[in-house]
PQR file of N, CA, C, O and H, with PARSE charges and radii, in Angstrom:
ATOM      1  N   UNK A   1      -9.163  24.388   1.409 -0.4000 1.5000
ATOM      2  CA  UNK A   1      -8.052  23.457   1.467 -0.0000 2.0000
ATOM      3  C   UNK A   1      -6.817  24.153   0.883  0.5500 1.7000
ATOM      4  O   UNK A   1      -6.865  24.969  -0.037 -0.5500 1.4000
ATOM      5  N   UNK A   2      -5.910  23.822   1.397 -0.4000 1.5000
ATOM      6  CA  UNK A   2      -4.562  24.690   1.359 -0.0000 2.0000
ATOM      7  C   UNK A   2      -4.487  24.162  -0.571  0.5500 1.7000
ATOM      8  O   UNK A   2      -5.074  23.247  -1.148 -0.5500 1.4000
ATOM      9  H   UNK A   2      -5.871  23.159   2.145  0.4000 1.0000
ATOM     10  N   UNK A   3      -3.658  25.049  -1.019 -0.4000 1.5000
ATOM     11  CA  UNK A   3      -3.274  24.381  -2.571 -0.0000 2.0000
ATOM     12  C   UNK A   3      -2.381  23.466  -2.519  0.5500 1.7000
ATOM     13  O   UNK A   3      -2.461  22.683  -3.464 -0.5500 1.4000
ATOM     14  H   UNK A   3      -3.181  25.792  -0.551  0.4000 1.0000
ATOM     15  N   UNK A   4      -1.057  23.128  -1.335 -0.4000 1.5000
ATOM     16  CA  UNK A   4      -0.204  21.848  -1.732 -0.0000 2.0000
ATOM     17  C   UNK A   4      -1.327  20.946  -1.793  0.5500 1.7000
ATOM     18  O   UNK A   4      -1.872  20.364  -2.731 -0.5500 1.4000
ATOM     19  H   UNK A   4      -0.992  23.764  -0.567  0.4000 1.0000
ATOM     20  N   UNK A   5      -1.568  20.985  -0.334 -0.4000 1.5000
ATOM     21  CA  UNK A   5      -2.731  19.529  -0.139 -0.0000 2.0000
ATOM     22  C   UNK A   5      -3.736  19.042  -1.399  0.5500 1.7000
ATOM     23  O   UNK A   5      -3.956  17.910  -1.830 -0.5500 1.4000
ATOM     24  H   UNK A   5      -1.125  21.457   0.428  0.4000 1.0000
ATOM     25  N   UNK A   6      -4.261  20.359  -1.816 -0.4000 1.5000
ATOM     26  CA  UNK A   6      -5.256  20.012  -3.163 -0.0000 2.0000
ATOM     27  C   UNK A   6      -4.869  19.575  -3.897  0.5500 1.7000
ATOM     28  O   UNK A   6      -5.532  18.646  -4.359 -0.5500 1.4000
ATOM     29  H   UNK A   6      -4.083  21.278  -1.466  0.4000 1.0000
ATOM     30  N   UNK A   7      -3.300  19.950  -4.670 -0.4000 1.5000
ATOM     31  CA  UNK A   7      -2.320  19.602  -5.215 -0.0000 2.0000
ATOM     32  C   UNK A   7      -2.090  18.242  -5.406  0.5500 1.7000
ATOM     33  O   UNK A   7      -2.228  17.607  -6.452 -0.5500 1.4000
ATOM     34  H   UNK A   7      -2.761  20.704  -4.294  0.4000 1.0000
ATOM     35  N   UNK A   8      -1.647  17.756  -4.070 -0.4000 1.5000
ATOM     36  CA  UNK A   8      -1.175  16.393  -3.761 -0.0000 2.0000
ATOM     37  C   UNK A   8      -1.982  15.190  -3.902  0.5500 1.7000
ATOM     38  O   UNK A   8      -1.475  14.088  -4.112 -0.5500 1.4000
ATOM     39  H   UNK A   8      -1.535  18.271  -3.220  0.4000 1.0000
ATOM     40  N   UNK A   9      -3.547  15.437  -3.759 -0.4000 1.5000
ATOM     41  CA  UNK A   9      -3.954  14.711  -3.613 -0.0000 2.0000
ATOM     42  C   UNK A   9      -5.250  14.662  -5.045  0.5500 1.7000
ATOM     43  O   UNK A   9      -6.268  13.981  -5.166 -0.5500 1.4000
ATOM     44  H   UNK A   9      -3.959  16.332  -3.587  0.4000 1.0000
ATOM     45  N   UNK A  10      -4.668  15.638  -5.889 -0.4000 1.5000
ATOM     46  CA  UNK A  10      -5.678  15.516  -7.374 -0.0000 2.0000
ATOM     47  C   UNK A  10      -4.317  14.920  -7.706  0.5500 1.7000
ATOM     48  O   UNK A  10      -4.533  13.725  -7.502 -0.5500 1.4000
ATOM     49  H   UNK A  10      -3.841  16.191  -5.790  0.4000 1.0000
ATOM     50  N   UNK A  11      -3.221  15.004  -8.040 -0.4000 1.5000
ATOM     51  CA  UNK A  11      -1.955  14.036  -8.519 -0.0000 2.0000
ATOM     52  C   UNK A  11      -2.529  12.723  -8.112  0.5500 1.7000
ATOM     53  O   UNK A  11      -3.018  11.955  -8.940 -0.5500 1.4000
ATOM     54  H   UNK A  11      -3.045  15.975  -8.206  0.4000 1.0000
ATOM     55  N   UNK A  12      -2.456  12.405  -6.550 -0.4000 1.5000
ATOM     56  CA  UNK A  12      -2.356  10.937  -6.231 -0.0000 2.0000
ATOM     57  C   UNK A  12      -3.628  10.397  -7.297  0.5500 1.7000
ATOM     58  O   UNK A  12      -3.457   9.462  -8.079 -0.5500 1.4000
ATOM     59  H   UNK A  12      -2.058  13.029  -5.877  0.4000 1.0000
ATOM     60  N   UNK A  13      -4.904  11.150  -7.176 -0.4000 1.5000
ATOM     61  CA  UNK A  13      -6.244  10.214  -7.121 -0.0000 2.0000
ATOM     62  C   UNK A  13      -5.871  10.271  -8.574  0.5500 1.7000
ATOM     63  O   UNK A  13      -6.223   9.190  -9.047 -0.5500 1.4000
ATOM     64  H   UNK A  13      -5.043  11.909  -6.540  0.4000 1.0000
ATOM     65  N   UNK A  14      -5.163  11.239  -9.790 -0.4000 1.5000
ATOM     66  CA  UNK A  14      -5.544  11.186 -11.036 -0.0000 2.0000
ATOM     67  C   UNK A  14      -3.977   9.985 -11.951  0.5500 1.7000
ATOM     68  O   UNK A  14      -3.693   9.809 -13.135 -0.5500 1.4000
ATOM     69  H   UNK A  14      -4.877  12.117  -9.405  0.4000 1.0000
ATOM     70  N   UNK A  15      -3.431   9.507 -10.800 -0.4000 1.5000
ATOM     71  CA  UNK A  15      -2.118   8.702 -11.136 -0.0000 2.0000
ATOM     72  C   UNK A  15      -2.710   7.688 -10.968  0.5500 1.7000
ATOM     73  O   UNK A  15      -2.763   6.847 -11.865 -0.5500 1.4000
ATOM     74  H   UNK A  15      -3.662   9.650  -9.837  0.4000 1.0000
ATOM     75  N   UNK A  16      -3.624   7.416  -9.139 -0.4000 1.5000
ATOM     76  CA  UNK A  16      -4.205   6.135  -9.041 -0.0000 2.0000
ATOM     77  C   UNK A  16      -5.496   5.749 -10.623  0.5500 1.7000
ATOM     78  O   UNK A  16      -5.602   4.770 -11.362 -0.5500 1.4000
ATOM     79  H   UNK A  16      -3.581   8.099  -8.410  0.4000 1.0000
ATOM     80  N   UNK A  17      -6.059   6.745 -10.565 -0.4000 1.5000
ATOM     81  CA  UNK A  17      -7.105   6.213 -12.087 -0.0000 2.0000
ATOM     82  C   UNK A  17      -6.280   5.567 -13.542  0.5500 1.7000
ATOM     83  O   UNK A  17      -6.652   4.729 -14.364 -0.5500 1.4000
ATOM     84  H   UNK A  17      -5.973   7.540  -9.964  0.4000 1.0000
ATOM     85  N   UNK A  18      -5.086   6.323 -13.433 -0.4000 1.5000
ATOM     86  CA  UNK A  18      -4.419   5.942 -14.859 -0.0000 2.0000
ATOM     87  C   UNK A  18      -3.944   4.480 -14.605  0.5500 1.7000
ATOM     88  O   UNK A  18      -4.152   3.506 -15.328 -0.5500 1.4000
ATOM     89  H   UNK A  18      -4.783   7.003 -12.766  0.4000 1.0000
ATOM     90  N   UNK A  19      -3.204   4.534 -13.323 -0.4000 1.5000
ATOM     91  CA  UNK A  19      -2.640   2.672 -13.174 -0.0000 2.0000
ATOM     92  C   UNK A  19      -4.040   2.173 -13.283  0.5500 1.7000
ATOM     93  O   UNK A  19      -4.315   1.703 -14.387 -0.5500 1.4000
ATOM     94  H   UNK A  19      -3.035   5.325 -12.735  0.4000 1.0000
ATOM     95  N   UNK A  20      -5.208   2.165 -12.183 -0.4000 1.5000
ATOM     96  CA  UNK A  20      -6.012   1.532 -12.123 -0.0000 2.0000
ATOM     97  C   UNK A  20      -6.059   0.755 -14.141  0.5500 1.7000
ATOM     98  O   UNK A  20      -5.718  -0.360 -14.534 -0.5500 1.4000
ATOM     99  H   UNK A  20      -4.985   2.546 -11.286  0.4000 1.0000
ATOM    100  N   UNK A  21      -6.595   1.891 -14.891 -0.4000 1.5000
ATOM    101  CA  UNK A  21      -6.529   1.682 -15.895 -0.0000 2.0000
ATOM    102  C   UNK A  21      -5.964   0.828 -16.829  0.5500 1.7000
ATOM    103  O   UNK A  21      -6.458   0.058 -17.652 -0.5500 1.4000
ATOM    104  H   UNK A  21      -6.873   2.797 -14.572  0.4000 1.0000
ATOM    105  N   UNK A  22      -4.299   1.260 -16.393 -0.4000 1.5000
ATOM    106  CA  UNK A  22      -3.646   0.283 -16.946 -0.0000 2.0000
ATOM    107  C   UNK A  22      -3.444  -0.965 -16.282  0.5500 1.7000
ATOM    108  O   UNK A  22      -3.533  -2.083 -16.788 -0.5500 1.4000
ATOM    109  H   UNK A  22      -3.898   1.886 -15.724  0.4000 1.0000
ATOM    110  N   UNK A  23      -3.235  -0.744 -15.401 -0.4000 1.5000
ATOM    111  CA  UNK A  23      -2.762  -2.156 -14.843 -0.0000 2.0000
ATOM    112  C   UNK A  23      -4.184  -3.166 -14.789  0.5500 1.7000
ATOM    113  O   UNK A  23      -4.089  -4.184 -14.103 -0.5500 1.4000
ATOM    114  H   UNK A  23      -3.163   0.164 -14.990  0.4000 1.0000
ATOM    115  N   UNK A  24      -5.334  -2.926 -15.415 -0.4000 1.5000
ATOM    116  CA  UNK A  24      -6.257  -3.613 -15.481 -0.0000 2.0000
ATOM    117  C   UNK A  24      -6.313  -4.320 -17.553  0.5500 1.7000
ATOM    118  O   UNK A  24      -6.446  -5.477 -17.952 -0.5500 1.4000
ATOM    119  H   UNK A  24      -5.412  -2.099 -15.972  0.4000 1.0000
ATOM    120  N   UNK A  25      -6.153  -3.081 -18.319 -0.4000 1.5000
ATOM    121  CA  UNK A  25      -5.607  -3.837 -19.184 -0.0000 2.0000
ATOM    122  C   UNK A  25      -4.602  -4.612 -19.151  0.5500 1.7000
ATOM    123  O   UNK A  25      -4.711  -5.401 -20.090 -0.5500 1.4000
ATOM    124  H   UNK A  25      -6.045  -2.141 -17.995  0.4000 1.0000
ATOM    125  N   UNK A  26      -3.549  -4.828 -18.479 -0.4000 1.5000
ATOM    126  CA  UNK A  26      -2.016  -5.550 -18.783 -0.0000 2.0000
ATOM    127  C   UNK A  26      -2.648  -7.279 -17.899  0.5500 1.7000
ATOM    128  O   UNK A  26      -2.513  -8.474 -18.164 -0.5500 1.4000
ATOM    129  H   UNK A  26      -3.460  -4.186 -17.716  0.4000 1.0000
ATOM    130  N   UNK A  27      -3.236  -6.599 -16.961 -0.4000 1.5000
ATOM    131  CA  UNK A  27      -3.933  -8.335 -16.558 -0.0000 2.0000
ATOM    132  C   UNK A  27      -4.969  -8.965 -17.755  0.5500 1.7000
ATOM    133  O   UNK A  27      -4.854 -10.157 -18.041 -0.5500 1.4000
ATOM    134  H   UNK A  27      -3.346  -5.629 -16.745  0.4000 1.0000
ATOM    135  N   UNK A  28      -5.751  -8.316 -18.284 -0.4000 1.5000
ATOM    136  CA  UNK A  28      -6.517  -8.481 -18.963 -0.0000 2.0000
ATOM    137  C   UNK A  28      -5.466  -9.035 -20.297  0.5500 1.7000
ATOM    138  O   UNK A  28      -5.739 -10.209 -20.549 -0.5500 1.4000
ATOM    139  H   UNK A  28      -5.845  -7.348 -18.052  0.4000 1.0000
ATOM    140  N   UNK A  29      -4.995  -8.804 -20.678 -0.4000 1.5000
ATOM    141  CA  UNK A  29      -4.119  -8.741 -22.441 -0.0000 2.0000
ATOM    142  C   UNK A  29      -2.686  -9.833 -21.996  0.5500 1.7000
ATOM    143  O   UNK A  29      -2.239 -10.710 -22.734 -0.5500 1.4000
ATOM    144  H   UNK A  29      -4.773  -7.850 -20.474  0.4000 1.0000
ATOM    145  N   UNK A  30      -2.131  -9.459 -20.520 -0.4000 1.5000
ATOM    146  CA  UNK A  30      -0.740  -9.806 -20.688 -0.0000 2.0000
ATOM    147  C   UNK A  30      -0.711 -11.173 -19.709  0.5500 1.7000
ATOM    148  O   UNK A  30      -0.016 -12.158 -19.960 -0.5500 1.4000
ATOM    149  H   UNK A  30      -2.495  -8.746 -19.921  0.4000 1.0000
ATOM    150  N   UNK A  31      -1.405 -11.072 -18.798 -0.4000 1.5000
ATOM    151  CA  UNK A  31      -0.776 -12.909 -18.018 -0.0000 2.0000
ATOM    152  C   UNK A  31      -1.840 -13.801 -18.093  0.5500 1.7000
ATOM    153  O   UNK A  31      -1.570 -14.995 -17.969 -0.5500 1.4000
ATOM    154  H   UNK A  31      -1.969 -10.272 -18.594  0.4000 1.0000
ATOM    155  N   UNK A  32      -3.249 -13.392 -18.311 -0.4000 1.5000
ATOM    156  CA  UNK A  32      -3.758 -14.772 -18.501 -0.0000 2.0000
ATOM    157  C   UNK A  32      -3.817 -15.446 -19.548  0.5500 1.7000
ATOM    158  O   UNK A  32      -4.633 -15.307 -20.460 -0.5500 1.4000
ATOM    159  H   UNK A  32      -3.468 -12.421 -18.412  0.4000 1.0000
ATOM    160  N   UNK A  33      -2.798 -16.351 -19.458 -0.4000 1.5000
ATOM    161  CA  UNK A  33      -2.521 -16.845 -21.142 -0.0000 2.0000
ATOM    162  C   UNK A  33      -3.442 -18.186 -21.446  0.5500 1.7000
ATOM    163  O   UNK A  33      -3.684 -18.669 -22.551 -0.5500 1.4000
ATOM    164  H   UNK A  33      -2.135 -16.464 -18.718  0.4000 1.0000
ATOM    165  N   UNK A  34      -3.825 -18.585 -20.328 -0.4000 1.5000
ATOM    166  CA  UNK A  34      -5.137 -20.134 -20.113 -0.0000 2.0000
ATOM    167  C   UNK A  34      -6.063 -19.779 -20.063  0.5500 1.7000
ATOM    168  O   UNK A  34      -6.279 -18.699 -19.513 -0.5500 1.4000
ATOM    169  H   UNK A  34      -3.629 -18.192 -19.430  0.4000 1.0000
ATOM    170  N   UNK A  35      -7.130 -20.579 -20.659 -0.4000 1.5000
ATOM    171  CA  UNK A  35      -8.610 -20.225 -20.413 -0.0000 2.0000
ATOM    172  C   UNK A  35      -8.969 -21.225 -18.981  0.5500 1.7000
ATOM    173  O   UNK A  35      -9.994 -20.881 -18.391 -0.5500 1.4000
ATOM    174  H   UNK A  35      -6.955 -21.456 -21.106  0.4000 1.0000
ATOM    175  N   UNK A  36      -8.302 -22.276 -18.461 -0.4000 1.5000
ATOM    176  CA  UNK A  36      -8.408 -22.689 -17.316 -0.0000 2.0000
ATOM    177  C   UNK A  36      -8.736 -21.225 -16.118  0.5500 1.7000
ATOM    178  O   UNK A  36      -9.849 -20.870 -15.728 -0.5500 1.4000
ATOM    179  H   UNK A  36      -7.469 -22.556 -18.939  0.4000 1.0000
ATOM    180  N   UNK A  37      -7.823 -20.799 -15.868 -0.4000 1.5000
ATOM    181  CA  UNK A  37      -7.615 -19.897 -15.098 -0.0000 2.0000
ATOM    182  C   UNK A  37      -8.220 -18.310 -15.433  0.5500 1.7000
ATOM    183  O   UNK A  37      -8.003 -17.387 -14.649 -0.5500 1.4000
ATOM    184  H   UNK A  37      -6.919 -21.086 -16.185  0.4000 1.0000
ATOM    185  N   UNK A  38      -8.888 -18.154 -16.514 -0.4000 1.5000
ATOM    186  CA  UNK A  38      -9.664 -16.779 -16.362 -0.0000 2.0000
ATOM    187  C   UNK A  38     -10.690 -16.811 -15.591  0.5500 1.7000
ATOM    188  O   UNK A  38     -11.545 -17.696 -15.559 -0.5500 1.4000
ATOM    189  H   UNK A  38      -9.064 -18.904 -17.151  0.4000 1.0000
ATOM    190  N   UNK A  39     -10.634 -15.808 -14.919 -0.4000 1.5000
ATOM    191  CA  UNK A  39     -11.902 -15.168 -13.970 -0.0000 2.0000
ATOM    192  C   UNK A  39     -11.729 -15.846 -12.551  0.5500 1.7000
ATOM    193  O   UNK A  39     -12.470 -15.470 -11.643 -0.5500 1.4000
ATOM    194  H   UNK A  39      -9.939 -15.088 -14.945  0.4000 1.0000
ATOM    195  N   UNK A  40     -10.835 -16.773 -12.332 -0.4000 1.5000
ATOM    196  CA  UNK A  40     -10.864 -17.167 -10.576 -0.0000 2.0000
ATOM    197  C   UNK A  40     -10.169 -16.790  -9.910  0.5500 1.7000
ATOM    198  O   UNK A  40     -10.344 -17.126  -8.739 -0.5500 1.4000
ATOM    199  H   UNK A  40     -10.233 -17.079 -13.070  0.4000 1.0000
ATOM    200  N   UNK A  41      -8.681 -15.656 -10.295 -0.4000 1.5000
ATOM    201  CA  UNK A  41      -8.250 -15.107  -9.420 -0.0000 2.0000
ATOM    202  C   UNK A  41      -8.644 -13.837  -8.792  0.5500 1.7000
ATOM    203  O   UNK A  41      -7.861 -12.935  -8.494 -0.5500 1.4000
ATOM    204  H   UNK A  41      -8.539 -15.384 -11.246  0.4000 1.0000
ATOM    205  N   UNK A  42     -10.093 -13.833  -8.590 -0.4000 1.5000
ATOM    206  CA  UNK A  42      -9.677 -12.233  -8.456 -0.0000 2.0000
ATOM    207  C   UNK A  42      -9.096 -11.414  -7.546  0.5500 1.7000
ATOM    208  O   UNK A  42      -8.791 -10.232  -7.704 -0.5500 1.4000
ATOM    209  H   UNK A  42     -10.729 -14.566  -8.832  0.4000 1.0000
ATOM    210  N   UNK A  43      -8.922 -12.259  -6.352 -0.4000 1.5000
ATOM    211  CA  UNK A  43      -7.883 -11.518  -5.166 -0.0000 2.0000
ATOM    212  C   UNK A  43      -6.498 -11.262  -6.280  0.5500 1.7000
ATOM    213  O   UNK A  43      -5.925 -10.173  -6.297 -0.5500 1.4000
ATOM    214  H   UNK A  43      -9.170 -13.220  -6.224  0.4000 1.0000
ATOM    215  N   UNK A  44      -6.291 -11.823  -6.719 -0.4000 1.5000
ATOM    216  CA  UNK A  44      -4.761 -11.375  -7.348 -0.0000 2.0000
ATOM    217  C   UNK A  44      -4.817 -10.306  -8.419  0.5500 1.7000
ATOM    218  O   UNK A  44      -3.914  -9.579  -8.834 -0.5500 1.4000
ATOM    219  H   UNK A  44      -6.757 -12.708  -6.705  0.4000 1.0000
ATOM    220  N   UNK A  45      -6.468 -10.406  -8.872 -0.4000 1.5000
ATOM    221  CA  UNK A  45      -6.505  -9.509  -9.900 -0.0000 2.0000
ATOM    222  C   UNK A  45      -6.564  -8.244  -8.930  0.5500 1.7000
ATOM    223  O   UNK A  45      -5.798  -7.292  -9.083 -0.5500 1.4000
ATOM    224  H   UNK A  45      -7.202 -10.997  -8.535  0.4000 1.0000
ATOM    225  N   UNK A  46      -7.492  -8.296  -7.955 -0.4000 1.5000
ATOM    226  CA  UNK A  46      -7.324  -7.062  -7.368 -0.0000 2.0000
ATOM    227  C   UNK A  46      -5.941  -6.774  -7.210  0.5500 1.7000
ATOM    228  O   UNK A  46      -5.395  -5.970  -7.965 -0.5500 1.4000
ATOM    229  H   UNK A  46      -8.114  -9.069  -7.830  0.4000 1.0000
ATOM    230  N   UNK A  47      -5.049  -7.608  -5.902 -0.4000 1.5000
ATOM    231  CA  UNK A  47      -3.958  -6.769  -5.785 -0.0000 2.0000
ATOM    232  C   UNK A  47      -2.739  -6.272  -6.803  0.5500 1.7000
ATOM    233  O   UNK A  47      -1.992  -5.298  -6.714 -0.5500 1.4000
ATOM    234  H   UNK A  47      -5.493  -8.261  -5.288  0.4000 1.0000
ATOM    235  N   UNK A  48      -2.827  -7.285  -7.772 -0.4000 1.5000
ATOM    236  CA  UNK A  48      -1.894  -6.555  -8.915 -0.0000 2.0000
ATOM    237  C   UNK A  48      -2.551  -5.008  -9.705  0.5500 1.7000
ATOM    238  O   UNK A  48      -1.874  -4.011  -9.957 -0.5500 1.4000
ATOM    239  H   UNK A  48      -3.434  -8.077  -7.845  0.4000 1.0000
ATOM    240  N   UNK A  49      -3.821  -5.162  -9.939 -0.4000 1.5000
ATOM    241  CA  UNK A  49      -4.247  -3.397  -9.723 -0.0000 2.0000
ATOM    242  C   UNK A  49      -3.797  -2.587  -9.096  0.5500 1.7000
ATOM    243  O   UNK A  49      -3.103  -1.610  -9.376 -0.5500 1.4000
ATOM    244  H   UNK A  49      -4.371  -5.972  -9.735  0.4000 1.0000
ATOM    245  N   UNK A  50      -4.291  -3.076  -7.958 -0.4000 1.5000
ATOM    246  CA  UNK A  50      -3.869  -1.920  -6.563 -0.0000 2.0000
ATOM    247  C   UNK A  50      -2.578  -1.364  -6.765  0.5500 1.7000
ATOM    248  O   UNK A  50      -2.357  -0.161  -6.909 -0.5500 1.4000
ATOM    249  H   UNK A  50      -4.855  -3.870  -7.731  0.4000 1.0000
ATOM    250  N   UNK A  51      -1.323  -2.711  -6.776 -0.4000 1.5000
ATOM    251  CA  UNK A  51      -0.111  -2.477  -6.714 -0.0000 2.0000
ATOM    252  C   UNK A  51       0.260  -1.585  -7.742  0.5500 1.7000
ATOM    253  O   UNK A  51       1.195  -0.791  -7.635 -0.5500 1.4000
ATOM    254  H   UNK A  51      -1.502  -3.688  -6.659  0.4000 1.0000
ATOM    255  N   UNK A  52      -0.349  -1.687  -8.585 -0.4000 1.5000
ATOM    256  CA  UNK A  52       0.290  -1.136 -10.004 -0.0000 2.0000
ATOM    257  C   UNK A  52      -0.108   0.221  -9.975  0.5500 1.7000
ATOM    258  O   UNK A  52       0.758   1.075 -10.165 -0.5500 1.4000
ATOM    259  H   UNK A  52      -1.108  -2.333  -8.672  0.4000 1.0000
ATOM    260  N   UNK A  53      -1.686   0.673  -9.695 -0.4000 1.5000
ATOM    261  CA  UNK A  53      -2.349   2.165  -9.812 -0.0000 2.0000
ATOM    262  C   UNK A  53      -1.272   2.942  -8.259  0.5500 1.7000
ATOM    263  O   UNK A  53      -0.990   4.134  -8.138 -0.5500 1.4000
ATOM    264  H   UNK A  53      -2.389  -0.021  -9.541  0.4000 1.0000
ATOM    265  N   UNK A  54      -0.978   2.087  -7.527 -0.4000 1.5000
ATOM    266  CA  UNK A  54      -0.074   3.118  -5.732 -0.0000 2.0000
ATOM    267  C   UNK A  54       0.775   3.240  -6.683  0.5500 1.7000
ATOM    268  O   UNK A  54       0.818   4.421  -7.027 -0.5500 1.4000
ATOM    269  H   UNK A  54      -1.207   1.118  -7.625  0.4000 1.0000
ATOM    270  N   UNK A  55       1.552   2.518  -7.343 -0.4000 1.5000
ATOM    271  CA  UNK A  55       3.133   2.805  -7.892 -0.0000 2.0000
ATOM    272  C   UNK A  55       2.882   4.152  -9.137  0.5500 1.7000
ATOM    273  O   UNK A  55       3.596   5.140  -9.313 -0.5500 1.4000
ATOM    274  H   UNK A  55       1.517   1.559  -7.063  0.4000 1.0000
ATOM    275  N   UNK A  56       1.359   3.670 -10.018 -0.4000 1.5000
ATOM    276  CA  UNK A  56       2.196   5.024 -10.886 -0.0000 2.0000
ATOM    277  C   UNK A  56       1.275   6.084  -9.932  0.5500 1.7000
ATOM    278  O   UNK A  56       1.270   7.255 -10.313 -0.5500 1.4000
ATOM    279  H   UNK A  56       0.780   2.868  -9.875  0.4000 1.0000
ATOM    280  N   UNK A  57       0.486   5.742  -8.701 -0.4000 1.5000
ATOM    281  CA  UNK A  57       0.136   7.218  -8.365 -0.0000 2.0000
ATOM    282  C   UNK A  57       1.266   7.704  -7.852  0.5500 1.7000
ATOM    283  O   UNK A  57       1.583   8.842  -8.201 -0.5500 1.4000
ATOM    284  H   UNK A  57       0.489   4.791  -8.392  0.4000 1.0000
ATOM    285  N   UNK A  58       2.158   6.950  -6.888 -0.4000 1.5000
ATOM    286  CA  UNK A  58       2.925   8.144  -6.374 -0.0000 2.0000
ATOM    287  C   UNK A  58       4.386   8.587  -7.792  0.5500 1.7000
ATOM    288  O   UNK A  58       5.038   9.627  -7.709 -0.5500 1.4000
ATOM    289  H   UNK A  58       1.900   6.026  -6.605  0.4000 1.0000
ATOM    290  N   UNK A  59       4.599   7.539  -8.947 -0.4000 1.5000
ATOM    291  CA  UNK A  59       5.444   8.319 -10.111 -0.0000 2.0000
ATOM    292  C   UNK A  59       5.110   9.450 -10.370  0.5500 1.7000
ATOM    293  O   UNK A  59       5.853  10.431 -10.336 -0.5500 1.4000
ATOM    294  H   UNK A  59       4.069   6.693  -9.015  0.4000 1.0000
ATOM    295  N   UNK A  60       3.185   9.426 -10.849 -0.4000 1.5000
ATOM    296  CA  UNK A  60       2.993  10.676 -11.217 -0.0000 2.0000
ATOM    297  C   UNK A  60       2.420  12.182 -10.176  0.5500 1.7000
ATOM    298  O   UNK A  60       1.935  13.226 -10.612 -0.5500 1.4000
ATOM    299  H   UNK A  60       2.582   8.630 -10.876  0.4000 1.0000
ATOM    300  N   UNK A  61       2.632  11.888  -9.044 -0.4000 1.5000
ATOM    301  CA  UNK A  61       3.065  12.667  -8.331 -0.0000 2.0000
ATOM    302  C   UNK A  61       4.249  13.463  -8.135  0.5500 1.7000
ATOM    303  O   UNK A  61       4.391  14.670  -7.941 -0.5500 1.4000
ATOM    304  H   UNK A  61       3.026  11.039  -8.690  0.4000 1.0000
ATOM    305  N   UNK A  62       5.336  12.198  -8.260 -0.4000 1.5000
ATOM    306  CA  UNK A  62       6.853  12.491  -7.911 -0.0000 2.0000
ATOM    307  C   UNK A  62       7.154  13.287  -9.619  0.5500 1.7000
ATOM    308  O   UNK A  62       8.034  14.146  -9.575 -0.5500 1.4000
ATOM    309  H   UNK A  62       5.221  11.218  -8.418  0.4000 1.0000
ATOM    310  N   UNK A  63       6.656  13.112 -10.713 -0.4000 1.5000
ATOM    311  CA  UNK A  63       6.284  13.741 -11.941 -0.0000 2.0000
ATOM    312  C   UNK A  63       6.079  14.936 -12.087  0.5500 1.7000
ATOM    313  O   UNK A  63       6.601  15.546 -13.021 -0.5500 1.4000
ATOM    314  H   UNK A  63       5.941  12.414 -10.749  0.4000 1.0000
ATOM    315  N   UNK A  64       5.251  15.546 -11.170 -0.4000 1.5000
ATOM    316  CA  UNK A  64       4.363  16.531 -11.030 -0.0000 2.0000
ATOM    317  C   UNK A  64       4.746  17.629 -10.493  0.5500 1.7000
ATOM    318  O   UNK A  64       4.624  18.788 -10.888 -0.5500 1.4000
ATOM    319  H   UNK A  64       4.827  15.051 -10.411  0.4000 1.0000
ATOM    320  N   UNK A  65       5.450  16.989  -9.111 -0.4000 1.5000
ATOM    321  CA  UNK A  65       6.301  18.079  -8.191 -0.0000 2.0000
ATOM    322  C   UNK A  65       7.559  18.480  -8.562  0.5500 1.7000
ATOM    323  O   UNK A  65       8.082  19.459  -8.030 -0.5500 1.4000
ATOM    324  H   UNK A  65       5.549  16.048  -8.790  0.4000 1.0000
ATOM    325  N   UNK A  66       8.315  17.587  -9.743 -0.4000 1.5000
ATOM    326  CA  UNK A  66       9.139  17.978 -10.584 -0.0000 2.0000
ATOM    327  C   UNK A  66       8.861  19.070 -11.271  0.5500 1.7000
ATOM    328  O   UNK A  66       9.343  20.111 -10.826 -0.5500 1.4000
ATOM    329  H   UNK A  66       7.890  16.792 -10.175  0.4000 1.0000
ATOM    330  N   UNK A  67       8.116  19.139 -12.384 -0.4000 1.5000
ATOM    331  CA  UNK A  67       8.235  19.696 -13.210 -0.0000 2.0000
ATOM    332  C   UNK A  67       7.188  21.071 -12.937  0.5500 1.7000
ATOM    333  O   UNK A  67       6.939  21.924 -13.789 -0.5500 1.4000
ATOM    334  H   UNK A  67       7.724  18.293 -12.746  0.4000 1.0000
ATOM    335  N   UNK A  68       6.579  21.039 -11.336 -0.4000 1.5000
ATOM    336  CA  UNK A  68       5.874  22.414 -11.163 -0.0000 2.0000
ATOM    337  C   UNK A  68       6.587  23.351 -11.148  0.5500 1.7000
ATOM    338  O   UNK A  68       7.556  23.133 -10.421 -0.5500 1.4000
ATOM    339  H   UNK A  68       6.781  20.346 -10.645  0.4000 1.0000
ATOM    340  N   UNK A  69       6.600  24.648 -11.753 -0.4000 1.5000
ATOM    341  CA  UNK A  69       7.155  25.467 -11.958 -0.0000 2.0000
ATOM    342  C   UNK A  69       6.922  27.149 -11.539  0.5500 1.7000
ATOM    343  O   UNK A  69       7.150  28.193 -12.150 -0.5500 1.4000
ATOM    344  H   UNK A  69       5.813  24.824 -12.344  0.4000 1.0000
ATOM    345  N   UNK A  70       6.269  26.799  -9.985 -0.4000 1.5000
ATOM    346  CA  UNK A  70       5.782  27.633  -9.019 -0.0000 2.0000
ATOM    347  C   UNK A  70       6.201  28.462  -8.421  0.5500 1.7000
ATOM    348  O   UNK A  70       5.496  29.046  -7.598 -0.5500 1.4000
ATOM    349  H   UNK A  70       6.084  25.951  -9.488  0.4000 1.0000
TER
END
């Protein structure tokens, strides 16, 4: 595999793990403030993950290709 490509895509998958990460604590700690409502959204829990791990994968991509110094 060419090195950009390898490049590009250990950035994406290791940006997507860190949001995954976070953006699973910040649901967890930061909006469910009711005990009514824990544990029944989980379509929303999924997509606010999702949304959150695409956004910092491609930051820490756009991060990455900055500061390579190739």
């Amino acid at each position: 595999m060419p090195r950009m490509i390898s490049f590009i895509l250990t950035r994406l998958a290791t940006g997507f793990a860190i949001g995954c990460a976070v953006g699973f604590v910040v649901w967890q700690n930061g909006l469910l403030t009711t005990t009514t409502t824990a544990g029944t959204h989980y379509l929303a829990q999924g997509l606010f993950i999702y949304f959150f791990a695409s956004t910092m994968s491609v930051g820490y991509l756009a991060t990455a290709l900055l500061l390579e110094e190739e």
